[in-house]
N, C-alpha and C positions, 0 to 999 in steps of 0.2 A: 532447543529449537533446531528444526532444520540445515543441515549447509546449503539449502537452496534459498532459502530466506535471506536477505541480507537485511542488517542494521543499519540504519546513515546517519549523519549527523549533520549539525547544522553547515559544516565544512565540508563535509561532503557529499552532499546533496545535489547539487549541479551536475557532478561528476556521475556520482549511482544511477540519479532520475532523467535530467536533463540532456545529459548526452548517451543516455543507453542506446540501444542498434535493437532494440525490441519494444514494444510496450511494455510501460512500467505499472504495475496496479501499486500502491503508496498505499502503506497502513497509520494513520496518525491516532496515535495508543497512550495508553498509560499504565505506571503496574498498578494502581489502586481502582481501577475500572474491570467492574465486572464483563462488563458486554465485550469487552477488548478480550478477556479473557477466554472468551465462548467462542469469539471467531477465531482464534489463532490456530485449534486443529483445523477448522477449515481451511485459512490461509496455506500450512502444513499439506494438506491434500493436494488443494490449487495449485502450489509450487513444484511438486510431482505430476501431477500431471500434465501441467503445462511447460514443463522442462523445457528448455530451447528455445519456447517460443514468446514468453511472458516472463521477465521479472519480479518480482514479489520484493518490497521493502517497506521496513518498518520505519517511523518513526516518533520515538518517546516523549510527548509534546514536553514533559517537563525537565527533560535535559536540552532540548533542542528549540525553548521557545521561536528561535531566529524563523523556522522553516514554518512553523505552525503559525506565528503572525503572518508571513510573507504568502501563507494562502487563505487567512483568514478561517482558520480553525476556530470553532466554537463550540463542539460538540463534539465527544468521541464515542465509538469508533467512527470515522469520515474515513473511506477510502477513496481515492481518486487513480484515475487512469492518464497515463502521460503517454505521449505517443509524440515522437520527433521535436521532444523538448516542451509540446502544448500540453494543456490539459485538456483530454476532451472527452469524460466524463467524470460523474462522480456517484457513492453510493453512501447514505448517512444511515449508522445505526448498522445493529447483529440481522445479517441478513444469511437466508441459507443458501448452501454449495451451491445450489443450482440459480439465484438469481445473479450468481458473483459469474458464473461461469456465461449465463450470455451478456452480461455484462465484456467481461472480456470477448466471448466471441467477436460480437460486433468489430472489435478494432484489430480484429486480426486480417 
């Protein structure tokens, strides 16, 4: 994986997502999920391209239940957008580079 990707955890989540100074796109994944699988060269892409200006983080619903209850995760892959601590969108399911990318656009 990427060094532009970061990992979080249920401990540090607040810190990664919540107080980031950019918008955050939040991967909630698993390793025995195909579709999780298929988006992460895209994530991989999106994190290079969007260098500087979007952070990219995953999180593992099954090592980090705390995070994945605390937004009610039910389905993966669920990526959601955090912006100044809020959520303010979300995208469910393998979706391609270009609907992630105006996804992001908009909150920039």
């Amino acid at each position: 994986m990427s060094d532009l990707i970061v990992n979080t955890t249920d401990d540090n989540f607040d810190q990664d997502v919540l107080q980031a100074d950019v918008p955050v796109l939040v991967d909630f994944w698993a390793t025995w999920c195909g579709p999780c699988k298929a988006i992460a060269p895209i994530l991989e892409d999106l994190a290079a391209e969007y260098q500087g200006k979007v952070k990219i983080v995953k999180v593992d619903v099954d090592s980090n239940p705390q995070a994945a209850s605390r937004f009610g995760i039910r389905n993966i892959p669920t990526l959601f957008v955090f912006k100044n601590g809020e959520k303010v969108d979300s995208v469910m399911g393998l979706q391609p580079k270009s609907e992630l990318a105006k996804v992001l656009d908009k909150h920039l």
